[in-house]
VOPAGU-2260 file (C-alpha; in pm, 1 decimal, decimal comma):
REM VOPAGU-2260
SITE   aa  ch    i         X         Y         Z
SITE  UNK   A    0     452,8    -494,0    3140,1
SITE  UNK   A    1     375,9    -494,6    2781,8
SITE  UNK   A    2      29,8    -577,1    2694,9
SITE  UNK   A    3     -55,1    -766,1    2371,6
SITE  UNK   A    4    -393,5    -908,1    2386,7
SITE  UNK   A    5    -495,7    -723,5    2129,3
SITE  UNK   A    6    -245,9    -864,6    1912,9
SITE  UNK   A    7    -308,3   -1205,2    2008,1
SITE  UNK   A    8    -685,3   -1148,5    1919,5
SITE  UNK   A    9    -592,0   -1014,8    1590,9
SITE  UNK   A   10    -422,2   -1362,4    1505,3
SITE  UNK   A   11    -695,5   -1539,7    1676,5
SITE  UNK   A   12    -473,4   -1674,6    1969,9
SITE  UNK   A   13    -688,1   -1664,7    2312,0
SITE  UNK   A   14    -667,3   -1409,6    2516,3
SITE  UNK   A   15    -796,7   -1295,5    2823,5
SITE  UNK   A   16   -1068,6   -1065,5    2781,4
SITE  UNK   A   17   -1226,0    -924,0    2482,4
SITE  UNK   A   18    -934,0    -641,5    2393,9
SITE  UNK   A   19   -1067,2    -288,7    2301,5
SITE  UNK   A   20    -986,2      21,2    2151,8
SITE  UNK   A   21   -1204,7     294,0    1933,7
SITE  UNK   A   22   -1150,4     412,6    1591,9
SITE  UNK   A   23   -1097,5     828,3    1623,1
SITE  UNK   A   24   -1048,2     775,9    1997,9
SITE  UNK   A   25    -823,7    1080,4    1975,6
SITE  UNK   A   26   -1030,6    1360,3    1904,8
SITE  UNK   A   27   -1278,7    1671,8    1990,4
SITE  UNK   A   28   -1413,5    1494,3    2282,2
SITE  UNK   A   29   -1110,2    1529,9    2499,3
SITE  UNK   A   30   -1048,8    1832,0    2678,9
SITE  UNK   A   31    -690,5    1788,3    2653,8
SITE  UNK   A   32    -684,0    1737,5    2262,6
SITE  UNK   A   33    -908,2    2058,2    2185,0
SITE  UNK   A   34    -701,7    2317,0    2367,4
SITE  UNK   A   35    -414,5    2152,3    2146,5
SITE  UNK   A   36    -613,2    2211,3    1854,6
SITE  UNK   A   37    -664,5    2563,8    1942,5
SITE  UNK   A   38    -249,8    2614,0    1923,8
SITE  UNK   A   39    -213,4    2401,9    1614,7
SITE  UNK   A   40    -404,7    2258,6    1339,4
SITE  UNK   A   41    -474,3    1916,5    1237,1
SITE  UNK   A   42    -153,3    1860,6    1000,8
SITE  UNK   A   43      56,5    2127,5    1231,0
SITE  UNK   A   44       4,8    1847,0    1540,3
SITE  UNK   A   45     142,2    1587,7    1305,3
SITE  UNK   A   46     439,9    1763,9    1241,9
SITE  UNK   A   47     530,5    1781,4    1569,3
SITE  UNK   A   48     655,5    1436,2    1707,5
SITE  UNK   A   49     665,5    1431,4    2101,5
SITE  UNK   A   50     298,4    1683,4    2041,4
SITE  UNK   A   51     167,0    1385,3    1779,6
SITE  UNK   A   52     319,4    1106,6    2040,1
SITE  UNK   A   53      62,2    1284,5    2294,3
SITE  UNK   A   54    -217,0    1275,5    2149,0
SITE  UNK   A   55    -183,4     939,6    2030,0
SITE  UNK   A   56    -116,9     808,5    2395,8
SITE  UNK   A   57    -431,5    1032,7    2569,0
SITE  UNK   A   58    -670,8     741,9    2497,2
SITE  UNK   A   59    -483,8     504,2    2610,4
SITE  UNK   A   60    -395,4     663,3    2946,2
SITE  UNK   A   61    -765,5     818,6    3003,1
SITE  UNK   A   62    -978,8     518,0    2880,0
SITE  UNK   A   63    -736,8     225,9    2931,5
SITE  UNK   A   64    -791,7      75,8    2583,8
SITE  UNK   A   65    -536,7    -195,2    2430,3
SITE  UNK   A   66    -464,8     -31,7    2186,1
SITE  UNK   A   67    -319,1     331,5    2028,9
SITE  UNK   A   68    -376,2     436,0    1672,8
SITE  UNK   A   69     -89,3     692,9    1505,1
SITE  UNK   A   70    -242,3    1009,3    1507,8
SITE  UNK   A   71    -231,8    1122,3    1168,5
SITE  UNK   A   72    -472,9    1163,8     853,5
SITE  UNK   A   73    -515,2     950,2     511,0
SITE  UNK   A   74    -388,2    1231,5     340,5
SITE  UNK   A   75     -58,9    1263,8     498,2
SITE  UNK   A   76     106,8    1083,5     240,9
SITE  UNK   A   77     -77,8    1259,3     -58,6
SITE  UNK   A   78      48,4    1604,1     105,2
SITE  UNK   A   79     377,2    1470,6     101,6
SITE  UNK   A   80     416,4    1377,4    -286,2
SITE  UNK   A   81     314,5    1773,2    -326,0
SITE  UNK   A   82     -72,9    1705,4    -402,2
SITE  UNK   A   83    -244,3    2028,1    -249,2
SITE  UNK   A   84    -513,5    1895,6      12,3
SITE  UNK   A   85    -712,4    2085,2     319,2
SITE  UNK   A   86    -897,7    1939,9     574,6
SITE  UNK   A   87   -1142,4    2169,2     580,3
SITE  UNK   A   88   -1356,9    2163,5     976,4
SITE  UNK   A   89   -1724,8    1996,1     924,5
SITE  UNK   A   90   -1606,4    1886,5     579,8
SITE  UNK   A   91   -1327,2    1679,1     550,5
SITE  UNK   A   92   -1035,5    1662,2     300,2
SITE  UNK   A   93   -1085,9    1951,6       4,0
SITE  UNK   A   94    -871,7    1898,2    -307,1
SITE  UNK   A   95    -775,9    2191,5    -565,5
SITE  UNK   A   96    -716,3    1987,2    -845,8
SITE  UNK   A   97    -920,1    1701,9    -896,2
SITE  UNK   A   98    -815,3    1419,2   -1118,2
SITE  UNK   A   99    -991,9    1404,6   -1455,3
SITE  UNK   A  100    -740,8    1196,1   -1672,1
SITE  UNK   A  101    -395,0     953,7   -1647,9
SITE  UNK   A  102    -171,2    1319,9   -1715,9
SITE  UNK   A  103    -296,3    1428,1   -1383,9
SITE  UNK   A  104    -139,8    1213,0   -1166,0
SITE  UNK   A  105     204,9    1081,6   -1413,3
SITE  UNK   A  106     422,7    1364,2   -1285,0
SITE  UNK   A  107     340,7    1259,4    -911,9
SITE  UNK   A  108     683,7    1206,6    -710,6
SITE  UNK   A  109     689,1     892,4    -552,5
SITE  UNK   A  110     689,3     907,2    -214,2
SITE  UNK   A  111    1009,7     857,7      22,0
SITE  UNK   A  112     902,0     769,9     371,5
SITE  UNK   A  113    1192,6     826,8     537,5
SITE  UNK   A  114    1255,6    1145,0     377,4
SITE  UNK   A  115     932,7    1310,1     317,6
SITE  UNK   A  116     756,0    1220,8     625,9
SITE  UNK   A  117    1024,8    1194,9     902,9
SITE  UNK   A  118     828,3    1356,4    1154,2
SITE  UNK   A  119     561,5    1068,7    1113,7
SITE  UNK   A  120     843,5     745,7    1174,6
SITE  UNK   A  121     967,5     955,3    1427,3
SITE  UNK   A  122     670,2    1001,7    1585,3
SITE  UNK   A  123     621,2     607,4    1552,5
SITE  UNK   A  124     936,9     496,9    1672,0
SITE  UNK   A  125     908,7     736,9    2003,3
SITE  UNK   A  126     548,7     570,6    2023,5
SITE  UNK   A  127     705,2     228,1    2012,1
SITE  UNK   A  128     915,9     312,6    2333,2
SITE  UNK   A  129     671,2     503,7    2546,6
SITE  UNK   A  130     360,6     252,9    2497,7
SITE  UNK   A  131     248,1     -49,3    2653,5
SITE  UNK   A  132      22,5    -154,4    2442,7
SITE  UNK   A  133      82,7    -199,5    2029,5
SITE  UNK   A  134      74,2      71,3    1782,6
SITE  UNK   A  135    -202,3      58,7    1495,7
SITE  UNK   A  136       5,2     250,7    1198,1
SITE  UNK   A  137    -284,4     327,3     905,0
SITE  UNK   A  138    -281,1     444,9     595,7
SITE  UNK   A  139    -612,1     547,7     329,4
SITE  UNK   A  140    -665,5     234,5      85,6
SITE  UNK   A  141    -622,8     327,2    -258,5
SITE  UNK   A  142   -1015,7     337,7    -368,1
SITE  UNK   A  143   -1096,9     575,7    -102,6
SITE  UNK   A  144    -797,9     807,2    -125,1
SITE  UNK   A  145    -885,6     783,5    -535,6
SITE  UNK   A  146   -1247,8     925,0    -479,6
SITE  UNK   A  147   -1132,2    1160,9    -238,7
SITE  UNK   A  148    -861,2    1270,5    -539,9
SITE  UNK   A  149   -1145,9    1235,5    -824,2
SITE  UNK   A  150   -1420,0    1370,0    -661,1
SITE  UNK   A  151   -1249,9    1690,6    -534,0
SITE  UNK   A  152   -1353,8    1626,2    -156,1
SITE  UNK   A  153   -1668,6    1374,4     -11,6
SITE  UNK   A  154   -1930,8    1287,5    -222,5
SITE  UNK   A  155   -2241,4    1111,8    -118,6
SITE  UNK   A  156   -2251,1     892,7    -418,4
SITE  UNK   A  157   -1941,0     840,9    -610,2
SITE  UNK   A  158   -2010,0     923,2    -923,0
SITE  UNK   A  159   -1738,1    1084,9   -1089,1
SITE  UNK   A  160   -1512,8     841,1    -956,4
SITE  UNK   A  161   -1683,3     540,8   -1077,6
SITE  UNK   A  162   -1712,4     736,3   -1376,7
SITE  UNK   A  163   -1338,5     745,5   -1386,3
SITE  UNK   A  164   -1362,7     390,7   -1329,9
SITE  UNK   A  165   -1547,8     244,3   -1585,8
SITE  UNK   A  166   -1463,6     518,3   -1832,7
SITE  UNK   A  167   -1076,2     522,7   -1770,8
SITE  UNK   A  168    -987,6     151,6   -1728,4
SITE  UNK   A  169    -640,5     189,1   -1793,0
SITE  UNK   A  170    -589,4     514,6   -1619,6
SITE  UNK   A  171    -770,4     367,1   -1304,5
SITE  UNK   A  172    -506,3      69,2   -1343,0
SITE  UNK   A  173    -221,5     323,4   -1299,8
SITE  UNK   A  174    -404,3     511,1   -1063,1
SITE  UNK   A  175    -480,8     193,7    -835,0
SITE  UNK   A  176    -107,9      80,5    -905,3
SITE  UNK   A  177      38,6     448,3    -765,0
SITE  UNK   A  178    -171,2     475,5    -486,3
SITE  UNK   A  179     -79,2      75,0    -368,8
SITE  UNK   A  180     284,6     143,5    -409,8
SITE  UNK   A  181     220,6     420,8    -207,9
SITE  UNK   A  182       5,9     250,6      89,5
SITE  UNK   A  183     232,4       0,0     138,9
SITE  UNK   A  184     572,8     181,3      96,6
SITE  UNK   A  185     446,0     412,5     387,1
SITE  UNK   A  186     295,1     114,7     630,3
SITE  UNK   A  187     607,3     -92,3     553,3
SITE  UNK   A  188     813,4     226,3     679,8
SITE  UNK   A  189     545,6     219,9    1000,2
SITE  UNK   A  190     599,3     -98,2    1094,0
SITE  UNK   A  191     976,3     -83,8    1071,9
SITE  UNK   A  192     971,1     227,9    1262,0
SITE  UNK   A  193     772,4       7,7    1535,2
SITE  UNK   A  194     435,7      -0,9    1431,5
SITE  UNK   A  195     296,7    -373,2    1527,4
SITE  UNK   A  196      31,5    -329,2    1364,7
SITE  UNK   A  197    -167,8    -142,0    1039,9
SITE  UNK   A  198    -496,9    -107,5     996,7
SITE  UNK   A  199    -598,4       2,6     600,9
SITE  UNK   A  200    -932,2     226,5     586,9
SITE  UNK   A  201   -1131,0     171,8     280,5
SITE  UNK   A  202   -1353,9     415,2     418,3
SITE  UNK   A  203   -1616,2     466,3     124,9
SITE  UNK   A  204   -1514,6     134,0     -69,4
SITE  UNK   A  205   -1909,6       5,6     -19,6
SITE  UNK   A  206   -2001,6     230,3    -262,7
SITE  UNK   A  207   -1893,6     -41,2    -493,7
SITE  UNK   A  208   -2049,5    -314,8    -549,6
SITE  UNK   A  209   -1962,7    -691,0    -531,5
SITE  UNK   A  210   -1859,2    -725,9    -915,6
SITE  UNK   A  211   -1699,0    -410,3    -964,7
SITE  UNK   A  212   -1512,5    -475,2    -601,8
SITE  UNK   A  213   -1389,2    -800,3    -769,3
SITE  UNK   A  214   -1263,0    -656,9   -1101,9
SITE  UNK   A  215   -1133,1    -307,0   -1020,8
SITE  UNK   A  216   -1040,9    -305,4    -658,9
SITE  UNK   A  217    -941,0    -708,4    -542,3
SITE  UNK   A  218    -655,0    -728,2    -716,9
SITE  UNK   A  219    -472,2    -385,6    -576,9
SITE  UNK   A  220    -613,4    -494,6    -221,4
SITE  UNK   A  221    -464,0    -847,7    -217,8
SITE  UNK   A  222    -142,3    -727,4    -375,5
SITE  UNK   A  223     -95,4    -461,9     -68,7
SITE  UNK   A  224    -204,5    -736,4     220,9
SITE  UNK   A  225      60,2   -1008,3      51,3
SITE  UNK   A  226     313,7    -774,8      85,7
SITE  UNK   A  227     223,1    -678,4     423,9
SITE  UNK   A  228     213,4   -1017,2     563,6
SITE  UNK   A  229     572,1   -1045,5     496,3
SITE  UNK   A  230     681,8    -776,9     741,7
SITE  UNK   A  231     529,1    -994,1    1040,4
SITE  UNK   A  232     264,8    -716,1    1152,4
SITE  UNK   A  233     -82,8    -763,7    1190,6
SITE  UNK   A  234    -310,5    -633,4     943,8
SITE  UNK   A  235    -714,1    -440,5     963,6
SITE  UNK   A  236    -957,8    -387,4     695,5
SITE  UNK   A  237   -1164,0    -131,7     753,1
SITE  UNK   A  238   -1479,9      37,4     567,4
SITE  UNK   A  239   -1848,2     155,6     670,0
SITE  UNK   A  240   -2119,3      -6,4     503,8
SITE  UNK   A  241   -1990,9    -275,8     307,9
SITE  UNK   A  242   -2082,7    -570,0     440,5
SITE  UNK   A  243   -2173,8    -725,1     110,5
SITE  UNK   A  244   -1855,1    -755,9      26,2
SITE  UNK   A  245   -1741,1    -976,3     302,4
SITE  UNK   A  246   -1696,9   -1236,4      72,7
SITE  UNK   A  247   -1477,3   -1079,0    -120,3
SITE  UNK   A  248   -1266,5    -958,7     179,8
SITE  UNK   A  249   -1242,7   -1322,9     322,8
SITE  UNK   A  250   -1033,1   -1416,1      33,2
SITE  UNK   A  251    -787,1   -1167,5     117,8
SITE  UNK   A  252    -476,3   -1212,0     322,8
SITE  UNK   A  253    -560,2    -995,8     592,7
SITE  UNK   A  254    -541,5   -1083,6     962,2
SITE  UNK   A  255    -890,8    -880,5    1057,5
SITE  UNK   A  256   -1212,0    -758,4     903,2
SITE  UNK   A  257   -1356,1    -456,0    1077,5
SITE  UNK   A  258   -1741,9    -426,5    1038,1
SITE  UNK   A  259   -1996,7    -170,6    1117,1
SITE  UNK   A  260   -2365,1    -265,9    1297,3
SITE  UNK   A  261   -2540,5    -357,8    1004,0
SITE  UNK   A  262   -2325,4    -654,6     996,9
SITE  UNK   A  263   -2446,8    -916,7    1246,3
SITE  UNK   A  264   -2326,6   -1212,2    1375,3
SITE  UNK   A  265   -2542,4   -1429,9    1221,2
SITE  UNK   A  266   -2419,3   -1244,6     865,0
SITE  UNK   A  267   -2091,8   -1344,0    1013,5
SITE  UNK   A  268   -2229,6   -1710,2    1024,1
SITE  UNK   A  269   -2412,0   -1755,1     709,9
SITE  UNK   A  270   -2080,6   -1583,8     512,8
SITE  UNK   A  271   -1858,8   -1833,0     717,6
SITE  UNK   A  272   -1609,6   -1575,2     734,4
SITE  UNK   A  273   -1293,4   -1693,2     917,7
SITE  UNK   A  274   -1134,7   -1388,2     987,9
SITE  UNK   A  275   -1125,0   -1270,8    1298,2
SITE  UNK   A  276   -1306,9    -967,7    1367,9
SITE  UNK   A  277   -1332,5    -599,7    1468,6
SITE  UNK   A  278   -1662,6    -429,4    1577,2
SITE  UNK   A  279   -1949,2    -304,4    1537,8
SITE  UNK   A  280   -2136,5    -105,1    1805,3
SITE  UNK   A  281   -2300,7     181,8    1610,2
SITE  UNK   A  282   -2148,6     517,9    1784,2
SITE  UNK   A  283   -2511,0     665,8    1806,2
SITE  UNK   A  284   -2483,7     437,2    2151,0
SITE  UNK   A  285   -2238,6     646,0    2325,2
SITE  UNK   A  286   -2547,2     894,6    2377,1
SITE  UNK   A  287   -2787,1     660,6    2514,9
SITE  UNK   A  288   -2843,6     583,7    2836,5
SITE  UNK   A  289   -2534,3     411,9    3015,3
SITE  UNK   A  290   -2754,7      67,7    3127,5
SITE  UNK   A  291   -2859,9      31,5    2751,2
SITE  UNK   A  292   -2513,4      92,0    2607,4
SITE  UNK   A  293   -2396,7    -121,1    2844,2
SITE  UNK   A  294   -2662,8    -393,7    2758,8
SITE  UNK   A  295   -2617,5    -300,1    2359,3
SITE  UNK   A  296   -2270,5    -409,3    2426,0
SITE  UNK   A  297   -2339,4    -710,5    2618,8
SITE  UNK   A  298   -2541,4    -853,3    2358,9
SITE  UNK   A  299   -2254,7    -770,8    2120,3
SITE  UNK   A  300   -2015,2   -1003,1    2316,2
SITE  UNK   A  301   -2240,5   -1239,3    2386,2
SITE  UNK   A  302   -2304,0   -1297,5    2000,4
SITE  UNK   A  303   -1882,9   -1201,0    1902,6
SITE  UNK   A  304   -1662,2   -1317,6    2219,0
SITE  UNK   A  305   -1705,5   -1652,6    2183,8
SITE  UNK   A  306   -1523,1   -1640,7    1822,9
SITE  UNK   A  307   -1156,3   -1679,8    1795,2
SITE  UNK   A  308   -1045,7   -1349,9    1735,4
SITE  UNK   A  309   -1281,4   -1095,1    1868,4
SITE  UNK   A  310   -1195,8    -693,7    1908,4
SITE  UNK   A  311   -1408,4    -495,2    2034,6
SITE  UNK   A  312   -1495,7    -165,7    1879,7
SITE  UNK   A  313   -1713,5     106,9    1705,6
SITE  UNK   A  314   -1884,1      25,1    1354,2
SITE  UNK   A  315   -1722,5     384,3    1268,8
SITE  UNK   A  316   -1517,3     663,1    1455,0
SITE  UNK   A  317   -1623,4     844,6    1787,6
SITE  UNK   A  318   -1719,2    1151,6    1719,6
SITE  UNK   A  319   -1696,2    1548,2    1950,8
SITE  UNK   A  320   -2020,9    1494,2    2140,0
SITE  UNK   A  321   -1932,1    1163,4    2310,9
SITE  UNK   A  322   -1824,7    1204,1    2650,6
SITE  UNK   A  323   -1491,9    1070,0    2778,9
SITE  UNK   A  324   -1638,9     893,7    3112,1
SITE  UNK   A  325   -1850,3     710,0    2856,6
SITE  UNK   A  326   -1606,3     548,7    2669,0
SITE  UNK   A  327   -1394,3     517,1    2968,5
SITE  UNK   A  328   -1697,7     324,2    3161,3
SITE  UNK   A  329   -1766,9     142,9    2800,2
SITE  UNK   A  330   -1397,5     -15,6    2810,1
SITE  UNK   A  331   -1437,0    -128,4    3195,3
SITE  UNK   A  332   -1727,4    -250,8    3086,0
SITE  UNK   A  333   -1591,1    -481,6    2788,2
SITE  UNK   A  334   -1281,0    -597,9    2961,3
SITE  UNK   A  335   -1515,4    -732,2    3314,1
SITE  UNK   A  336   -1772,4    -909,6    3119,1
SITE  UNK   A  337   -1540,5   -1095,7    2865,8
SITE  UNK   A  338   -1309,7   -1143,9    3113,8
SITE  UNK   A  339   -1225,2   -1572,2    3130,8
């Protein structure tokens, strides 16, 4: 039996129980996932459809979440159009060549889904038979895969890229323009490949703030969740640390706002924000104590549940040193107390 309480959170339809699932909930604290990593590297598992269908369907089978997220990376589709990327351990994506002006990026190939990443639809569309649950497809939102292609690899404050920004105008148009095309080219080909629903990860995108969120990144945002809403699926908006610009994302035509724990329910209030939402225990939690995660987290659905349209879920990704029978007790946890 096929089951879609997540879904019917996302468009704020009652449900149940308060639906969960855990951004990164694939990952270095599974025992099955790090002996695959020792065969085959990050990308390597991607390749590899029935391997990258395995991974993605561990979390749901070990924690009994509501949800599976494609196992892939924000730079998949980058690596595709021939951009030379590494995801380098403890690090994160490393680029070569870092953007400086318009010339650097006006040779780019666009990028064919179907024939550039086959391994990822296919992936998707044997996903879309084996699950019971819906499939999040994701891709990197243009601002965060441009500071990640500006800034040569993380930064902790931006700088170059809102150098680019401010410096570049025209040249961050195009930019912002490519990269959309991009994003929603490759969820569109997700979704008809099965996924039922995409979640968009502006990871670093509250580095801006609310004025230059409204001129340079709005626009290229609303543009990618019109088009999106066409195709039926449900759409996420995820970044850390941006709550002041929940505003701004309330105006968008996205189906769910995913916010981090220094976002509270009363900001939720005060902001009026309709969407529903996704969130926010802080992942430090998962290595407390198991009564005060589990009373962290009933104090989250106390404040949360009672809105239509609540998810359950981390303010960021779970992370190696989290232990499996944690998250697994977590999700019990959620789905008894919330339970009507």
């Amino acid at each position: 039996m096929f089951n879609d309480v997540f879904l019917k959170a996302c468009r704020k339809e009652a449900v149940p129980y308060t639906p969960v699932w855990f951004m990164r909930q694939a990952g270095r604290y599974q025992a099955e996932y790090r002996a695959i990593r020792e065969r085959y590297s990050f990308f390597e598992i991607s390749h590899h459809p029935e391997l990258c269908a395995q991974v993605t369907r561990l979390p749901v089978e070990k924690l009994g979440v509501d949800a599976a997220i494609l196992f892939a990376d924000i730079m998949t589709p980058l690596k595709a159009r021939g951009i030379e990327v590494e995801i380098v351990e403890g690090v994160g994506p490393v680029l070569s060549q870092p953007i400086r002006s318009g010339a650097d990026f006006a040779q780019w190939k666009q990028l064919d889904p179907a024939l550039d990443l086959p391994f990822v639809l296919d992936t998707v569309e044997l996903l879309h038979q084996q699950l019971n649950v819906p499939l999040i497809g994701f891709a990197g939102a243009p601002f965060t895969l441009a500071s990640y292609l500006i800034e040569g690899g993380p930064s902790k404050n931006y700088h170059k890229t809102k150098a680019f920004m401010y410096t570049h105008p025209e040249d961050w148009a195009a930019l912002m323009d490519d990269l959309a095309d991009m994003t929603l080219n490759y969820l569109q080909a997700q979704i008809r490949a099965g996924a039922q629903a995409v979640q968009i990860f502006d990871s670093w995108v509250g580095a801006l703030g609310e004025k230059d969120y409204q001129i340079y990144i709005a626009p290229t945002m609303a543009k990618i969740f019109t088009e999106l809403k066409k195709t039926g699926a449900v759409s996420l908006y995820f970044a850390a640390g941006a709550g002041h610009l929940l505003n701004e994302w309330n105006k968008l035509p996205v189906d769910v706002l995913s916010i981090d724990w220094r976002t509270s329910a009363d900001d939720l209030d005060r902001l009026q924000i309709s969407k529903a939402i996704q969130g926010n225990l802080d992942p430090s939690l998962l290595l407390a104590p198991l009564p005060i995660l589990k009373e962290r987290a009933k104090t989250l659905l106390d404040q949360l549940s009672n809105r239509p349209g609540y998810i359950f879920n981390l303010g960021h990704g779970v992370f190696p040193e989290v232990s499996e029978e944690t998250l697994r007790e977590l999700t019990k946890f959620v789905h008894h107390y919330s339970k009507v």
